[in-house]
Every structure is written in structure tokens, then in C-alpha cells.
N, C-alpha and C positions, 0 to 999 in steps of 0.2 A: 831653381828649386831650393836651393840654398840659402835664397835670399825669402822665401817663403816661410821656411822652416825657422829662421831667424827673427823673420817679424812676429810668428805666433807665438814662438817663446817670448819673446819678448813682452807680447800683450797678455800674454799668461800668467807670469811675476809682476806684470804692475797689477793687474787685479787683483792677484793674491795680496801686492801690499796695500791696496786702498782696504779690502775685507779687514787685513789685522789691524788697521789704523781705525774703523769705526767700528771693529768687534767691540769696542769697550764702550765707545758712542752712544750704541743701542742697548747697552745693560742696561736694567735688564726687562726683559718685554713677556715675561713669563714669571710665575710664580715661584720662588726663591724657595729652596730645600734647606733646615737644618737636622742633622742628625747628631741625635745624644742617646750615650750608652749609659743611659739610666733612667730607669721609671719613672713615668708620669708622678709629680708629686714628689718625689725628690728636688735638694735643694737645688741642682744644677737646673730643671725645672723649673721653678720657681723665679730664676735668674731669670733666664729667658723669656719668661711669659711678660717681665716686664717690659723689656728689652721691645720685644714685637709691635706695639702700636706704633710705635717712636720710629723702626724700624721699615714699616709698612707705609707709616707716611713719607719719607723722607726718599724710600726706592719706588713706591708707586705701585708695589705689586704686594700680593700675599706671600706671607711668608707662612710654609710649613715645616710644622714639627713632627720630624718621625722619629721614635724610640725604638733603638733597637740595643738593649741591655743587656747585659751576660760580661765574663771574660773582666772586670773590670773596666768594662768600658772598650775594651778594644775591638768586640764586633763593630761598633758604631768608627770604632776609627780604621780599620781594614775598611768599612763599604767606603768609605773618604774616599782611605789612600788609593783605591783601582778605581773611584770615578772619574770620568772625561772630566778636564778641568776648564769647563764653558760657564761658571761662571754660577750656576744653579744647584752647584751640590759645594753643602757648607757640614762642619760639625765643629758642635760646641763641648768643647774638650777641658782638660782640666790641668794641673801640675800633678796630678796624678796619672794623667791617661799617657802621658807625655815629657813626666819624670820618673817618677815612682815606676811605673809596668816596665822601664826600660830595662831598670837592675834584677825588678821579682823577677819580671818574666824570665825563663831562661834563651825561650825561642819565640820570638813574635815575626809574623808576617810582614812587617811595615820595619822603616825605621822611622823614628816620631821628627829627625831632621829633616831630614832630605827627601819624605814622602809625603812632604805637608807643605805649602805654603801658608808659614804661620798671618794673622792677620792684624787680631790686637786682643790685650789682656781687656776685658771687663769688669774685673773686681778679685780684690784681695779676701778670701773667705777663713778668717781666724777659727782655733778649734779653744775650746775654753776644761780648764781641768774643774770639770762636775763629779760632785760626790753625790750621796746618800747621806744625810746626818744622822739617819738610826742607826748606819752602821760604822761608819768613822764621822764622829762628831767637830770634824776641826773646824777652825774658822777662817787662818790663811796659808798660805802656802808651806810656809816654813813649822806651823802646827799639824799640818798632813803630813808632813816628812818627819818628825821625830813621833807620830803615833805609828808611821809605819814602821820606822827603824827599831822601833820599841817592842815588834813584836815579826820578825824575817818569815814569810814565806805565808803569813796570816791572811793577809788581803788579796784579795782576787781584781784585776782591772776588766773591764768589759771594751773591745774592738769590734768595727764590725768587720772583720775579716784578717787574717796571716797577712800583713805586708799590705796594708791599707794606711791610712793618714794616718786614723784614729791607734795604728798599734802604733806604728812608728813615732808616732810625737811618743804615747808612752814611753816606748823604748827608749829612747833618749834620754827623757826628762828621770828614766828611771838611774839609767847609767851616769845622769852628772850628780843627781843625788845621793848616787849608792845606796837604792831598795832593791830588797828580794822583796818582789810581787809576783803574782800568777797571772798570767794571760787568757784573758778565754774570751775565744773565737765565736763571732756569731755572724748569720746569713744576712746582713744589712745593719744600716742605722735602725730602725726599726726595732728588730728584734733586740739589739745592746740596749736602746734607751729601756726597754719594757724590764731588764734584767736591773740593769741601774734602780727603774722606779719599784721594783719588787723585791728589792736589797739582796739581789743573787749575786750582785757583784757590788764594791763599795765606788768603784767610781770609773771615769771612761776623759777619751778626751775628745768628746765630741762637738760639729760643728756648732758654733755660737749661735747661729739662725734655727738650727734645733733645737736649741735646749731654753730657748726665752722665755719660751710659754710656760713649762714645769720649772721655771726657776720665780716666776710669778706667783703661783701656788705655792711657792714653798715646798715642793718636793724635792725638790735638789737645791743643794747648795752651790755658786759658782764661786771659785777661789783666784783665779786669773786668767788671763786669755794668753794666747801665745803669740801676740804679734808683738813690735819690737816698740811701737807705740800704744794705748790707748785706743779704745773703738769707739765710735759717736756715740752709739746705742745705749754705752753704761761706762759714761767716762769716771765715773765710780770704781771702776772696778780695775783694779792696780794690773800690769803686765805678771807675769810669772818673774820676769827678768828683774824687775822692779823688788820681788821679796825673796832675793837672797841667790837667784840663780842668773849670774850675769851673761849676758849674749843665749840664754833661751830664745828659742825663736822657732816655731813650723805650723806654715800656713800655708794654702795651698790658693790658687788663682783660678780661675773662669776664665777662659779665652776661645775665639772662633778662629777655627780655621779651614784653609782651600785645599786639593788636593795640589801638588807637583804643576809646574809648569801653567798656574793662571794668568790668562793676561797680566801685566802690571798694572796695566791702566782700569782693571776691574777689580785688581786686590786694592788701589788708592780709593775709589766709588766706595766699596764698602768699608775701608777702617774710616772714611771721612760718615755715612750713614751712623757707623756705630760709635763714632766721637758722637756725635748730634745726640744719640738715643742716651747716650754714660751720661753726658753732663746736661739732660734737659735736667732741669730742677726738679720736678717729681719725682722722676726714676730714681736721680740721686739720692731723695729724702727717703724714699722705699727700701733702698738697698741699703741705707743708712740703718734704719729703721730695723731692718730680717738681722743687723750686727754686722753687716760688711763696711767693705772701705770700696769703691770705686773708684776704679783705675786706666787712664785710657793710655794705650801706648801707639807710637809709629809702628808700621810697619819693621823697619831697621831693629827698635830697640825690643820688640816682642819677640824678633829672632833669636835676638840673644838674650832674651830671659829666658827659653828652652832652651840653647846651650848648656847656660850658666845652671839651670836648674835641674837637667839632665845629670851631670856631673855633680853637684849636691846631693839628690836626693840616690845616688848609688851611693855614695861613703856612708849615706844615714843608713840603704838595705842593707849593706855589707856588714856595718857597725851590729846591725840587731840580727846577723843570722839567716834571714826570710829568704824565702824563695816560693818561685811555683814551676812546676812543671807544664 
């Protein structure tokens, strides 16, 4: 009996290990799920839609996008983090969803390390300081900061939200300047760029891939970008760091990631899919093109850019005050 009991165990763990060994084989034979906490038509949006043919051909199946928005983003990453991690439930997340919310928030459901297995960065997304010239007529960085200084508590910046990118880079850039500006909060991009273009507020520091079109028209004026380099899009147009404010820098990343505990050999399938889709040459020129920088990481080293960027972007909330309940 013994020896019965013996052989079925035994034939019972090796099956179990040839199943783990072609679970990743057979990725994926169904249609691939990504989910983003952010509306249809947002930039994170946008990323991804490029992303998908490149994506679809290279896994062989459909890729879907479901949107489920709210929280900053963090409904979409709680459905993540309590998915089965078979390999079919992905979300495309942000250095926001997964730096930033770590400090606001004060109680989150997830933690953004250890409830995700991260996959790979997609692209670097710079935020650029856009004015109004009818309401502060400067022309570069260092004449926005002595028309503000010139008049403490005058100018109003536009955010779209308490403890979003767009306050934060302000907050910063306001505190190595030394401006008293006012803050005002609005329900989205959206709603800030309409107050910017309707000189309710003089200026914002909103994503680069937003503001190209009304910077075209000549509605806004852009004065620099906040990345540490240069953007392809308008290598014209000097860094913030470049006119007088040295080691400025806050930009936020696109990256996709798995819930806890995915095969390996399914998390390597797709950052090798999503290497393919970053660097076909179109996508690249498209992404290029919206004012991004694309980016593609290993597995190992996107790990630790949430780390690393988890623990930055709390010294930047702590720094400006923000929280949310």
C-alpha cells in the first residue's frame, strides 16, 4: 500500500513539474488583458494604442484594453494586484501609479513592490513649463522667474490634481526658485489645459505630448522641458536645467506590469514582445514624435527603477506637503 501511495505521489509532482515547465510554452493562447487607470484618450492611452499592433503580432493573440479610471489610477492597479497571475492579466502603469500614490496615498490596498511583478519601462514622458503670454509674457525660464518674483502671491499655476505630477514638478521647481505662486486644483488634464488656454491661470506643467498642438497655434508658450536631456520632438527647446536651475529634473515613465508571482518564463515572453514593439522603428518615431523619449528596460533593471523611484517621488510628496486620504 505504501508503495502504492508512493508511486502516485510521485507521478503527481512530476506532472505538476512538466505543467510549470510548459506553462510559459503555451503563452499565451488566449487573448491578453491590459488594464489602465485612465480614460480612454489620455496620454497613457495613447501610448498603448501604439504599442498594440506591434504587440499583437509578435504574441499572436488580441490584446485588450480595459479602462477602469478613478483613485489616480489605483482602481486599475488593485484589479492587477488580486489577479491570478496566469499570464493574461497585465496593467499599464505609470511612475505615478507606483511612485507618486505610494507617499499621497496614505492607505492603499496594494503595495506597488511586492504586489506587482514589474515587467518593463516603455517610455520616458517629460512635463514642459507652458505659460499663457497674455498673462505672464516671459520668454525663458529665468524671465518667468524674476516676473514672478516681482510680484509674490500674483500668479496662479494650474495642476490637475493635489499631489499629481503636474503639482509636483511645480512644487519643486517653485521651491528651488523661491516663488510664492498659488496652486489651483483641477479634475484632469483636461480641465487645467482649458484654464491655462483661458488665462485663468498663467501657466501649468503639463505633459509635453499635451501641450504640442496649442503650442503650435501659438496659445501657449513652452519655456523648457523637465527631462535632464533634450526631447527629439523640439530639440530647440533648452531643458529647464539648462536656464539656470541646475539638476531640475521630474518626468514620469509608462511601464507594464504583472500581478505577484508570474511565471518567469512569461514575464521574459513579454518584456522580450514589448522590447520588439519600443524599438520597431515606427512606434519609436511616433513616441518620438507625441515628445517622448522611449525606453526599454530588463526585467531586473525596471525593478529597480520602482524602488529607486518609489523612494524619490516620497521626498518630492513630503517636500510639497500633499496627501490624500
Amino acid at each position: 500500500m505504501l508503495r502504492l501511495v508512493t508511486g502516485a505521489l510521485a507521478l503527481f509532482l512530476s506532472a505538476a513539474s512538466v505543467q510549470a515547465q510548459t506553462q510559459g510554452s503555451d503563452w499565451p493562447n488566449k487573448p491578453v488583458t491590459i488594464y489602465m487607470g485612465f480614460p480612454a484618450g489620455s496620454g497613457v492611452d495613447v501610448v498603448a494604442r501604439l504599442l498594440q499592433p506591434s504587440l499583437e503580432k509578435t504574441l499572436g493573440q488580441r490584446l485588450v484594453i480595459d479602462y477602469k479610471s478613478g483613485a489616480g489610477g489605483n482602481v486599475a492597479s488593485e484589479t492587477v494586484a488580486n489577479a491570478k497571475p496566469d499570464g493574461y492579466t497585465f496593467l499599464l502603469g505609470t511612475a505615478a501609479t507606483h511612485g507618486v500614490n505610494a507617499a499621497l496615498y496614505k492607505k492603499l490596498p496594494f503595495d506597488v513592490e511586492t504586489d506587482f511583478t514589474p515587467i518593463t519601462t516603455i517610455a520616458d514622458i517629460p512635463n514642459v513649463l507652458a505659460i499663457n503670454p497674455e498673462v505672464i509674457d516671459a520668454k525663458n525660464v529665468q524671465d518667468f522667474i524674476a516676473k514672478v518674483k516681482a510680484a509674490p502671491g500674483k500668479y496662479s499655476y494650474a495642476s490637475t490634481g493635489n499631489g499629481t505630477g503636474t503639482h509636483l514638478a511645480f512644487a519643486a521647481f517653485n521651491k528651488q526658485a523661491g516663488l510664492d505662486m498659488v496652486h489651483v486644483p483641477y479634475k484632469g488634464g483636461p480641465d487645467a489645459t482649458n484654464s491655462l488656454l483661458k488665462g485663468e491661470t498663467c501657466c501649468s506643467f503639463p505633459l509635453l505630448q499635451a501641450m504640442l498642438p496649442h503650442a503650435k497655434t501659438g496659445k501657449v508658450r513652452l519655456l523648457g522641458v523637465t527631462t535632464a536631456k533634450r526631447v527629439g520632438a523640439m530639440l530647440d527647446l533648452p531643458t529647464i536645467a539648462e536656464q539656470g536651475m541646475p539638476g531640475f529634473e521630474s518626468y514620469i515613465w509608462f511601464g507594464v506590469f504583472a500581478p505577484k508571482g508570474l511565471d518567469p518564463a512569461i514575464a521574459a515572453k513579454m518584456n522580450a514582445a514589448l522590447k520588439v514593439a519600443i524599438e520597431d522603428p515606427e512606434v519609436a518615431k511616433k513616441l518620438v514624435e507625441l515628445g517622448n523619449t522611449p525606453r526599454y528596460e530588463t526585467l531586473a533593471q525596471f525593478k529597480e527603477t520602482v524602488k529607486r523611484d518609489r523612494a524619490k517621488w516620497a521626498e518630492v510628496v513630503k517636500a510639497a506637503g500633499a496627501t490624500i486620504d
